[in-house]
Structure formats: C-alpha cells, structure tokens
N, CA, C and O atoms as a GROMACS GRO file, in nm:
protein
  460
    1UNK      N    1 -11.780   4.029  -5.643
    1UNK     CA    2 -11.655   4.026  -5.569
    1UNK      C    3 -11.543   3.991  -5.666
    1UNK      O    4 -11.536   3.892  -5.739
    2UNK      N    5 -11.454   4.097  -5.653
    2UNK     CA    6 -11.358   4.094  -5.755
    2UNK      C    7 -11.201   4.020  -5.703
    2UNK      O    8 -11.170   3.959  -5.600
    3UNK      N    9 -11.156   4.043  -5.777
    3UNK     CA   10 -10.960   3.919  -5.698
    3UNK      C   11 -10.906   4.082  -5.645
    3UNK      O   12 -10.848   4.057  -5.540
    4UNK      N   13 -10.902   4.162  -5.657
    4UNK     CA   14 -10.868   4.265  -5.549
    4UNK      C   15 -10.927   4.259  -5.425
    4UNK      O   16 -10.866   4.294  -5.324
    5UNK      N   17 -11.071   4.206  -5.424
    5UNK     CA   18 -11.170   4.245  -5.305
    5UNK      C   19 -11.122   4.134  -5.221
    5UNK      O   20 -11.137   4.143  -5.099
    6UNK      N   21 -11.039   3.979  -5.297
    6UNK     CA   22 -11.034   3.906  -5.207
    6UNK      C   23 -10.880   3.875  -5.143
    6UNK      O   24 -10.830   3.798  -5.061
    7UNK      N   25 -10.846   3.962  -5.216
    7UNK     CA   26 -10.679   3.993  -5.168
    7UNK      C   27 -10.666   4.095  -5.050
    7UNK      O   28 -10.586   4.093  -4.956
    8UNK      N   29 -10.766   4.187  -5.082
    8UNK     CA   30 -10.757   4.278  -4.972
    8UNK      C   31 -10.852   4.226  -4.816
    8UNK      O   32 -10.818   4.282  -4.712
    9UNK      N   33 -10.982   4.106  -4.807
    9UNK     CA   34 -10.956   4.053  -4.704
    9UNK      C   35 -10.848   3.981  -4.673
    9UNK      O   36 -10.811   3.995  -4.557
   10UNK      N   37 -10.788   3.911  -4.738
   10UNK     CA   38 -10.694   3.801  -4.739
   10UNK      C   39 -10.569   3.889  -4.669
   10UNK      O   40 -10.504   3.818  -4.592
   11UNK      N   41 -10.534   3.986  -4.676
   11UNK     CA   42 -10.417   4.037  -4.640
   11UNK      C   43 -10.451   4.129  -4.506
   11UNK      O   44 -10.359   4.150  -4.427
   12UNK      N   45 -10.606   4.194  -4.475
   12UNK     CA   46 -10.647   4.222  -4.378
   12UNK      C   47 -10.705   4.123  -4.237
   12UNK      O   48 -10.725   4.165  -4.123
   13UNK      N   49 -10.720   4.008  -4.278
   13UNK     CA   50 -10.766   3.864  -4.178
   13UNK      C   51 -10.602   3.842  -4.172
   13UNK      O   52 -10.568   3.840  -4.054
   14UNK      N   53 -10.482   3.825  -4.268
   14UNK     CA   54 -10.367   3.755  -4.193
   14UNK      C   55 -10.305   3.896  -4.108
   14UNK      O   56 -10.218   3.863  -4.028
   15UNK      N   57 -10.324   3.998  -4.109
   15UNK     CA   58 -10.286   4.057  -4.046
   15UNK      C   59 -10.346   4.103  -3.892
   15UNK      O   60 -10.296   4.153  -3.792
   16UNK      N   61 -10.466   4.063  -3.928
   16UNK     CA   62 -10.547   4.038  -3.729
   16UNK      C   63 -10.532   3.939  -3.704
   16UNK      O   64 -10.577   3.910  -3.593
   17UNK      N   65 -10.461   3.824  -3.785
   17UNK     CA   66 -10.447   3.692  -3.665
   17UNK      C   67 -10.326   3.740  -3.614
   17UNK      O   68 -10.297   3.729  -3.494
   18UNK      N   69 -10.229   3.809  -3.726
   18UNK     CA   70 -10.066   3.842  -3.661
   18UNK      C   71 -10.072   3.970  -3.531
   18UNK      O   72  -9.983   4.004  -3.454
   19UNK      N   73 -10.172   4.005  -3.541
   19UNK     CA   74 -10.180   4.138  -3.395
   19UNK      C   75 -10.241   4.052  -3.299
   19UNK      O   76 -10.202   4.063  -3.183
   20UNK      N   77 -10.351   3.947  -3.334
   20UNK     CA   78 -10.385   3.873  -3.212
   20UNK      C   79 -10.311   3.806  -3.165
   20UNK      O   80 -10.321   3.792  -3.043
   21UNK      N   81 -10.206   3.736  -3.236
   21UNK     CA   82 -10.097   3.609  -3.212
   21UNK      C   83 -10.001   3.708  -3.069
   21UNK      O   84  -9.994   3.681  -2.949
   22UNK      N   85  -9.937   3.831  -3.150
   22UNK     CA   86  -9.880   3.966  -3.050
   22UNK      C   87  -9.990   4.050  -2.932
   22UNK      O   88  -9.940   4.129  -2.851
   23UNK      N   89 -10.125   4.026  -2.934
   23UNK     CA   90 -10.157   4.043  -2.772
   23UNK      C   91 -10.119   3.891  -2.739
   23UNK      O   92 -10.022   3.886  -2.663
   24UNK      N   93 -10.166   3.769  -2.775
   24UNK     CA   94 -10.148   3.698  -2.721
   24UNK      C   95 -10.026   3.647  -2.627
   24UNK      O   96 -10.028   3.591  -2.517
   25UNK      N   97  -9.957   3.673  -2.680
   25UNK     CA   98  -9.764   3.636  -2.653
   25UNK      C   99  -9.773   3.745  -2.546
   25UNK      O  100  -9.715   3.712  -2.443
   26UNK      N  101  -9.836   3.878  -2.544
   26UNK     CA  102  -9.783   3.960  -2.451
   26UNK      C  103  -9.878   3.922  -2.332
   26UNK      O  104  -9.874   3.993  -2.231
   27UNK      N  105  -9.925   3.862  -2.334
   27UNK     CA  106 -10.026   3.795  -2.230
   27UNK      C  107  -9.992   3.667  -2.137
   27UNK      O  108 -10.000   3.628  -2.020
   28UNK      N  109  -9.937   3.615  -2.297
   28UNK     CA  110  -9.846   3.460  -2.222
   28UNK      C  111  -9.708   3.492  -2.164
   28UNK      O  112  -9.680   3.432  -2.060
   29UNK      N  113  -9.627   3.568  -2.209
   29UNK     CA  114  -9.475   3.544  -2.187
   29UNK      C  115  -9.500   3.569  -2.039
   29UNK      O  116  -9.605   3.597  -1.980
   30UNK      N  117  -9.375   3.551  -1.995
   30UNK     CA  118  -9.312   3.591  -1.868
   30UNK      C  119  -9.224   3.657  -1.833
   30UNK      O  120  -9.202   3.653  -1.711
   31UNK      N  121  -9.133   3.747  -1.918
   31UNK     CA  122  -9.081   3.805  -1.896
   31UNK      C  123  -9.045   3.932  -1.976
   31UNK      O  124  -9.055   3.886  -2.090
   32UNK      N  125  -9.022   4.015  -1.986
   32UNK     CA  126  -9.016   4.172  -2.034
   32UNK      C  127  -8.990   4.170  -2.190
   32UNK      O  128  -9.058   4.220  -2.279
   33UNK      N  129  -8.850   4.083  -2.203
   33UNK     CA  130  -8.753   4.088  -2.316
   33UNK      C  131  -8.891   3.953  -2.422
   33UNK      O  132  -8.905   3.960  -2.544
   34UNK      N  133  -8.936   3.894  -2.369
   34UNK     CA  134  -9.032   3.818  -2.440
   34UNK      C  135  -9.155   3.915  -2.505
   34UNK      O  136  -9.189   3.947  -2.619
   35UNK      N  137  -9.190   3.935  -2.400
   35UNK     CA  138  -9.330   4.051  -2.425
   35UNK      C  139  -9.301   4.161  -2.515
   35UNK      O  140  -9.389   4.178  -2.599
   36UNK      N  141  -9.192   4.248  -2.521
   36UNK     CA  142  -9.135   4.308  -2.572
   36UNK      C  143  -9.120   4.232  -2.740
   36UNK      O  144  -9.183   4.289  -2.828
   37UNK      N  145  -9.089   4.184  -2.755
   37UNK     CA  146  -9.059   4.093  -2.886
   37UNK      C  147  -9.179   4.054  -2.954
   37UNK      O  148  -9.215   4.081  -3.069
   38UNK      N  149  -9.244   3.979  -2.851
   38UNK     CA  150  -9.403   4.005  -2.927
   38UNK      C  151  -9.472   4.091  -2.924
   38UNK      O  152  -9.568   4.078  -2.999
   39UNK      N  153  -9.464   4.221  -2.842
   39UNK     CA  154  -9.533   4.333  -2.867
   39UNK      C  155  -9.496   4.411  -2.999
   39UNK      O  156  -9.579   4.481  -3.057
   40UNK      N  157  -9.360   4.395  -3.046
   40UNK     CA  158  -9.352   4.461  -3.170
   40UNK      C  159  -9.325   4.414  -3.304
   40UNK      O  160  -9.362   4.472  -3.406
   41UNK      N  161  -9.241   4.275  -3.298
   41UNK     CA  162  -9.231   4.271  -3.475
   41UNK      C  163  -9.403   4.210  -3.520
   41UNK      O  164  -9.462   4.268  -3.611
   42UNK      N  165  -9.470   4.090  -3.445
   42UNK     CA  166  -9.548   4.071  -3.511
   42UNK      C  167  -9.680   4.164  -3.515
   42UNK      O  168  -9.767   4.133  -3.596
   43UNK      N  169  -9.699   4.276  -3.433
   43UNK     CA  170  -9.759   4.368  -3.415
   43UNK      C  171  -9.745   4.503  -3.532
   43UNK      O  172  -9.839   4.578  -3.558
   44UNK      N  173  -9.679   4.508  -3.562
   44UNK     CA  174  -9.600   4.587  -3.674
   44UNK      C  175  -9.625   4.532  -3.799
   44UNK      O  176  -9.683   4.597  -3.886
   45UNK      N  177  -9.582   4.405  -3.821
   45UNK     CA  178  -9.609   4.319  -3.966
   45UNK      C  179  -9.741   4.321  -3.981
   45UNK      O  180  -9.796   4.370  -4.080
   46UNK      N  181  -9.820   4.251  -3.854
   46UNK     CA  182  -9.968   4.275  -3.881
   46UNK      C  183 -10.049   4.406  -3.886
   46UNK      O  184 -10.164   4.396  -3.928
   47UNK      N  185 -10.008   4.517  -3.851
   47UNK     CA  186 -10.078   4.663  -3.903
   47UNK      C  187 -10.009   4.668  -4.028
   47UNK      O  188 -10.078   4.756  -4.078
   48UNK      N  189  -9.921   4.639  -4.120
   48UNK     CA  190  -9.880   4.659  -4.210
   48UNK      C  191  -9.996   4.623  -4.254
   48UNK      O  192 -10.091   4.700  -4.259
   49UNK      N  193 -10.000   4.479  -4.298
   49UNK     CA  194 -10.077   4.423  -4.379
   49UNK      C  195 -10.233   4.411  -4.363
   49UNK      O  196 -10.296   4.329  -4.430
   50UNK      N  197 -10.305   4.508  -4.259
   50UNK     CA  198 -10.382   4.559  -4.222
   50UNK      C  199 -10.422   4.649  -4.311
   50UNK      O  200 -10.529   4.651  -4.372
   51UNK      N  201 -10.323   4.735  -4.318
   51UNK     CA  202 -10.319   4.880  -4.404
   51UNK      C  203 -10.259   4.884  -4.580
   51UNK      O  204 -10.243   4.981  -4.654
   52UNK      N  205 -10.238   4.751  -4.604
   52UNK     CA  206 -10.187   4.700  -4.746
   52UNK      C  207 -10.349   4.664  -4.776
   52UNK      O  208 -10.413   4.721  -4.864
   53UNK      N  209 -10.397   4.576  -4.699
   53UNK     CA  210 -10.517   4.548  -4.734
   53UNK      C  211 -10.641   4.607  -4.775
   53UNK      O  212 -10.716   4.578  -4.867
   54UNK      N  213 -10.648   4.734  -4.647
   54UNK     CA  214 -10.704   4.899  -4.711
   54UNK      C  215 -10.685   4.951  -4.809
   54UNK      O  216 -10.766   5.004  -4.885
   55UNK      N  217 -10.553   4.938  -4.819
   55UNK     CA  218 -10.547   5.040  -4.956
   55UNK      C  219 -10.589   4.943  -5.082
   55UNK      O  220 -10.647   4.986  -5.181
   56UNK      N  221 -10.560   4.840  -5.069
   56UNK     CA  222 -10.619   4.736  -5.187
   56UNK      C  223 -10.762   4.790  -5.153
   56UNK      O  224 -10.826   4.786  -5.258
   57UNK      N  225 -10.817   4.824  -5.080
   57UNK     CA  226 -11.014   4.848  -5.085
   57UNK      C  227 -11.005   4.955  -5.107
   57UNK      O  228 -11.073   4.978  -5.206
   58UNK      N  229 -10.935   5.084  -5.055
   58UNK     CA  230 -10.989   5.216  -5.092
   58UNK      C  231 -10.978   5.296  -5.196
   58UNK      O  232 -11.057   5.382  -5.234
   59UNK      N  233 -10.844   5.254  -5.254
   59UNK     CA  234 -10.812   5.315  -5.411
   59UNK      C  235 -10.786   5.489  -5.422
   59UNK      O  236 -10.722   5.540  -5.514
   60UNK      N  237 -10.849   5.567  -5.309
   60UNK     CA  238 -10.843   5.685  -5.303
   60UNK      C  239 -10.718   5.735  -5.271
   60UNK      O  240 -10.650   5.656  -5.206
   61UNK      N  241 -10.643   5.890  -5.310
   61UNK     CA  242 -10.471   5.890  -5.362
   61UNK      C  243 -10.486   5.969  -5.159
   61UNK      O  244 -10.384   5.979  -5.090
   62UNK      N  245 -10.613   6.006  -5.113
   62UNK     CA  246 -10.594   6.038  -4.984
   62UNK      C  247 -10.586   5.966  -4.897
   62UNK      O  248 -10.536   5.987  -4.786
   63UNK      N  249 -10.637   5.867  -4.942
   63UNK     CA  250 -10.711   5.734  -4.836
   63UNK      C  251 -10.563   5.712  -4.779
   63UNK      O  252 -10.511   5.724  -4.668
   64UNK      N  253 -10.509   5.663  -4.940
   64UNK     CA  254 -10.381   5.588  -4.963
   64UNK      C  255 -10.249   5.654  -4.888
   64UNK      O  256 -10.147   5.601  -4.844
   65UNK      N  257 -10.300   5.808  -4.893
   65UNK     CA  258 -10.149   5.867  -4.839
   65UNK      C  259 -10.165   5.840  -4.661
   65UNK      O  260 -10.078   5.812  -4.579
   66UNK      N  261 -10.314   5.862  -4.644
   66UNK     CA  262 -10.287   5.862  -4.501
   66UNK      C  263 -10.203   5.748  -4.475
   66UNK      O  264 -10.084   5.758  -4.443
   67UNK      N  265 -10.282   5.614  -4.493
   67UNK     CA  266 -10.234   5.472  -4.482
   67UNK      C  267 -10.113   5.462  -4.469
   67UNK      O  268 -10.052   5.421  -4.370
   68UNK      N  269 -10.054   5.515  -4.612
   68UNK     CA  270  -9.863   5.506  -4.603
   68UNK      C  271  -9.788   5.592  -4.494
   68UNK      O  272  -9.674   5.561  -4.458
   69UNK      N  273  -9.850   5.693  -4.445
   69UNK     CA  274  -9.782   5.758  -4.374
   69UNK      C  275  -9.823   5.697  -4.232
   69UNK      O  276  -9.749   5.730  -4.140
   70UNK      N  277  -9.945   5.602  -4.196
   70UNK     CA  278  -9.957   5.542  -4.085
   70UNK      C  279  -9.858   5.426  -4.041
   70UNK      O  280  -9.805   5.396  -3.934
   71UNK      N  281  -9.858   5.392  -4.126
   71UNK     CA  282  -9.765   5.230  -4.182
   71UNK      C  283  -9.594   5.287  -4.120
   71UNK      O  284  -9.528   5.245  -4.025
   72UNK      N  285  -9.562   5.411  -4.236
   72UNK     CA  286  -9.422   5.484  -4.239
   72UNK      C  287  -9.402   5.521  -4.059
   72UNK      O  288  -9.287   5.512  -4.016
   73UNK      N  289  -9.511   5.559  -3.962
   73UNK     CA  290  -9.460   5.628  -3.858
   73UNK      C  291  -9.439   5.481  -3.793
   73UNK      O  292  -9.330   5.448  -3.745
   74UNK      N  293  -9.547   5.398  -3.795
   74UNK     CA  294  -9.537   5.294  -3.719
   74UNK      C  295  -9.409   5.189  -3.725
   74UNK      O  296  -9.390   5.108  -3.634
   75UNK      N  297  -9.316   5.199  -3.855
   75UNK     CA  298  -9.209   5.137  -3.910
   75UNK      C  299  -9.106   5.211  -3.810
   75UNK      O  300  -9.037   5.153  -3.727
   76UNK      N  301  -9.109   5.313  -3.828
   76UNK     CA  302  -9.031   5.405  -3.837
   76UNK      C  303  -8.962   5.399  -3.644
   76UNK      O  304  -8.849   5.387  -3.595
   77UNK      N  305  -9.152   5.420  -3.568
   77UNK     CA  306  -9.101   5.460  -3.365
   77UNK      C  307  -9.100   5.300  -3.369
   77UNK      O  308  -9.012   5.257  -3.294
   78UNK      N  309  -9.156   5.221  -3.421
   78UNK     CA  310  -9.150   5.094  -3.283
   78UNK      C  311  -9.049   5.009  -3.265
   78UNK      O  312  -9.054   4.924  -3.176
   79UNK      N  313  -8.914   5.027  -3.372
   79UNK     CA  314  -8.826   4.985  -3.302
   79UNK      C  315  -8.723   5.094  -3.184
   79UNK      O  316  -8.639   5.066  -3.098
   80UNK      N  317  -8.777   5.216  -3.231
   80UNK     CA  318  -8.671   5.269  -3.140
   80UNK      C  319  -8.763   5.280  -3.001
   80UNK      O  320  -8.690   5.303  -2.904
   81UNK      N  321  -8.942   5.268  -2.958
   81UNK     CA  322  -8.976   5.263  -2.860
   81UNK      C  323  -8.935   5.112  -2.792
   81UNK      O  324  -8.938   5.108  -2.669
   82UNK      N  325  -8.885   4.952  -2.885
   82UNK     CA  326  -8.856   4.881  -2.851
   82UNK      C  327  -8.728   4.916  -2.755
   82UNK      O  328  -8.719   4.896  -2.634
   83UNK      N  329  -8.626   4.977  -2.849
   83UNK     CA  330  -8.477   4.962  -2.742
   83UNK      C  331  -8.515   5.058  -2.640
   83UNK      O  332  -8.437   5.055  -2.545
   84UNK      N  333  -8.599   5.133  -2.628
   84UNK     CA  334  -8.591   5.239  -2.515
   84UNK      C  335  -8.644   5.120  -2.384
   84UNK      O  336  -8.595   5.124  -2.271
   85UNK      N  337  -8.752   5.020  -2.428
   85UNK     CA  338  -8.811   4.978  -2.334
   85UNK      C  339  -8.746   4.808  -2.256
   85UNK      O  340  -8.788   4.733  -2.168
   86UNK      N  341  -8.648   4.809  -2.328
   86UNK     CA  342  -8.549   4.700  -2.325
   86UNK      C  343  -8.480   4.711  -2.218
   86UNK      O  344  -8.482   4.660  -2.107
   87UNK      N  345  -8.372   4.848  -2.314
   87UNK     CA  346  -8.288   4.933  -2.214
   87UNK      C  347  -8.339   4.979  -2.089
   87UNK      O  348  -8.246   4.989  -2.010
   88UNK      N  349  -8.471   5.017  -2.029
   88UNK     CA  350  -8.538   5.012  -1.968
   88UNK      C  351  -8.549   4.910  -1.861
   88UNK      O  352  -8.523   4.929  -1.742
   89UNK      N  353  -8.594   4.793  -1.920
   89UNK     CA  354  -8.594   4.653  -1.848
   89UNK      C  355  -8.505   4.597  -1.795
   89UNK      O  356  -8.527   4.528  -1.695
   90UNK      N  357  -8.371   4.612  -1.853
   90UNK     CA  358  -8.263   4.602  -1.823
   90UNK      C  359  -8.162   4.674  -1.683
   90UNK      O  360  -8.088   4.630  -1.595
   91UNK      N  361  -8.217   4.821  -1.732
   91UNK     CA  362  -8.146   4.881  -1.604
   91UNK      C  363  -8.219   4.858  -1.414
   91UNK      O  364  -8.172   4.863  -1.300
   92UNK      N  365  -8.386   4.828  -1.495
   92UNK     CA  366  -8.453   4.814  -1.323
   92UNK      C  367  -8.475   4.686  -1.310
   92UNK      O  368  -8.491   4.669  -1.190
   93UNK      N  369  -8.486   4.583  -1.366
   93UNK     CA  370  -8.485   4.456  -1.397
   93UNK      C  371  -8.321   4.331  -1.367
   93UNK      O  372  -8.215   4.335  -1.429
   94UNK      N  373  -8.353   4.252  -1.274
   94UNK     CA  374  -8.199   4.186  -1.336
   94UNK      C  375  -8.242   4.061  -1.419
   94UNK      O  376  -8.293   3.955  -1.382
   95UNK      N  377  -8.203   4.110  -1.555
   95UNK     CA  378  -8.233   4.044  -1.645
   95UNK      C  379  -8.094   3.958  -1.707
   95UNK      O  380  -8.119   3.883  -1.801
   96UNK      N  381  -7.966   3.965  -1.664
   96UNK     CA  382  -7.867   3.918  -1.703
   96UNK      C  383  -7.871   3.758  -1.679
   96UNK      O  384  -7.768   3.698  -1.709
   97UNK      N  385  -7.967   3.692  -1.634
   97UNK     CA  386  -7.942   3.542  -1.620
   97UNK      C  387  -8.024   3.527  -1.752
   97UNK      O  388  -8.017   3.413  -1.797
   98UNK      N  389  -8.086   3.600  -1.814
   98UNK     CA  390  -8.179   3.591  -1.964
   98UNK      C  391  -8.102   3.610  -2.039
   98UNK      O  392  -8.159   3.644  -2.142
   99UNK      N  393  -7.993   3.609  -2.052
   99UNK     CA  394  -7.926   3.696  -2.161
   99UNK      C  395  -7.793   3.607  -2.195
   99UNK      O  396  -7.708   3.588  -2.108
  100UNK      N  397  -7.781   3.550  -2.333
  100UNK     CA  398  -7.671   3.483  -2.384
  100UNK      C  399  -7.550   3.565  -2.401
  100UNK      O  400  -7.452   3.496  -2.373
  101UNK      N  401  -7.513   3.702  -2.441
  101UNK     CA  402  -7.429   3.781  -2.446
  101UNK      C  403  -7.508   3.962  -2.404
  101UNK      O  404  -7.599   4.024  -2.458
  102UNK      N  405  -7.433   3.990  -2.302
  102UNK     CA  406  -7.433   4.106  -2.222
  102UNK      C  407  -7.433   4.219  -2.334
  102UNK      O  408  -7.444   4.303  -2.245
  103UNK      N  409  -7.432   4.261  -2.398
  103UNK     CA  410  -7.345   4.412  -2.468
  103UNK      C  411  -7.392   4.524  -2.379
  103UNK      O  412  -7.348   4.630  -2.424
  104UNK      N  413  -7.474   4.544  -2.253
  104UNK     CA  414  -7.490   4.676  -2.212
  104UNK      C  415  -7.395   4.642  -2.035
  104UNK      O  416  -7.412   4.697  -1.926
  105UNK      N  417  -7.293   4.524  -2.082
  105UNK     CA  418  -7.224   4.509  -1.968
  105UNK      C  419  -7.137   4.617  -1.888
  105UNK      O  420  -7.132   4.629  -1.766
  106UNK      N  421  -7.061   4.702  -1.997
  106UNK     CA  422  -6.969   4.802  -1.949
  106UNK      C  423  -7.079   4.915  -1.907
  106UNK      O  424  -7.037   5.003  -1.832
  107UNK      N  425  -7.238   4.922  -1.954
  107UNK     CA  426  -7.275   5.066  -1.902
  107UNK      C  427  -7.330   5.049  -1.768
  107UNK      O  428  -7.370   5.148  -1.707
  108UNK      N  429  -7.337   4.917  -1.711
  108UNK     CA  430  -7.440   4.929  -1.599
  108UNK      C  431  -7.307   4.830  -1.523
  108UNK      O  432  -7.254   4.729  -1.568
  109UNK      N  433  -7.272   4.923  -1.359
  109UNK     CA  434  -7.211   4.868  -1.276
  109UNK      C  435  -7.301   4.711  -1.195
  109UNK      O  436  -7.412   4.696  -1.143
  110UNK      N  437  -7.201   4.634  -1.217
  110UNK     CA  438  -7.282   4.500  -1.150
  110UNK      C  439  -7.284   4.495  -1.002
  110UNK      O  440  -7.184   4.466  -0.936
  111UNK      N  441  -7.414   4.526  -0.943
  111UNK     CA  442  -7.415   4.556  -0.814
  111UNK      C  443  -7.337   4.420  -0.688
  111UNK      O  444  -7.276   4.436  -0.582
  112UNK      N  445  -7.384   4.278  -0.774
  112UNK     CA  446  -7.314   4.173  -0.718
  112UNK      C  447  -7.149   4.146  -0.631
  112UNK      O  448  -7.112   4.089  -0.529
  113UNK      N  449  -7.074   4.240  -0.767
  113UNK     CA  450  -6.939   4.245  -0.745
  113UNK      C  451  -6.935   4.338  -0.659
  113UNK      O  452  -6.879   4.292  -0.560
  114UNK      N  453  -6.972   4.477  -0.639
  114UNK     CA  454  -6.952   4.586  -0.591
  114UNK      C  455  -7.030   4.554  -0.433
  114UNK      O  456  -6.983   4.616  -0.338
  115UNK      N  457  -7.107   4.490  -0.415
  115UNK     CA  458  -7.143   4.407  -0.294
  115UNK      C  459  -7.081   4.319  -0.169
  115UNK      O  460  -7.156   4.264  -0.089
   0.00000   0.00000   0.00000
C-alpha cells in the first residue's frame, strides 16, 4: 500500500461521510430551503472528492476522462437544478416568514394584501 493508495481512500471515505452528512440533513430539516441546501453543496463536494479519489486509484486517461466529465456535469446542473427548485418552493410554498430579505418580492403578487 502505497501514499497514493492512502490518499485516494482518504479522499473517497471524506467524501461518503459528506453525501451521508447531505442525506442526512435532507432527512432532518424541516423545511424546503433547508433540505435544498443540504441536498446540494455538501452532496456535490462529496461526489467530488469521491471521484478525486478514483482517479487517484485508476490512473487510466479513460477512466480519468469519464470521472472529470462526471464531476464537470454535476458542478455544472446542481446549482441551476437548486434555483429551479427554490424558485419552485417559493412560488407554491409561503415561505416568506423564512426569509431575511425577499428578492423574488416584485415577481410574485402577495396574496395577503390583495385579500
């Protein structure tokens, strides 16, 4: 066992505690904008370093491309599947007593006032 072999568990174990930590949170929270938050940054960091850790084991220039391009898509949708599912939460959700500053105030009529 070589200092690559133990870098590449080392970076593949911190990255399944960081995807378990993100089911976990999406299990515990209570509310959308929580779950949401832990469903993606630490979920994301931890497949990173999931797939850093692979490629530290596989060494192959195919292995390696898949990996980067798994890593690259996953970088790439899960913040924009985040705001879709926000924006989402937001419009069927009344989530404005959660919220320290409004910014999607002017797009959504406040049914309260108009009541």
């Amino acid at each position: 066992m070589n200092i690559l072999d133990i870098a590449s568990a080392a970076l593949q174990l911190s990255g399944s505690a960081l995807a378990l930590t993100a089911a976990i949170g999406v299990l515990r929270f209570k509310d959308t904008l929580s779950r949401m938050h832990s469903a993606t940054k630490p979920q994301v960091i931890g497949l990173i370093l999931v797939l850093a850790g692979a490629t530290i084991r596989l060494r192959h220039d195919s292995d390696v491309g898949v990996l980067i391009l798994t890593g690259s898509f996953t970088i790439i949708t899960a913040p924009v599947i985040a705001h879709r599912v926000g924006r989402l939460a937001y419009h069927e959700q009344d989530l404005r007593d959660l919220l320290t500053t409004d910014q999607l105030e002017s797009d959504v009529p406040d049914e309260r006032e108009a009541g």
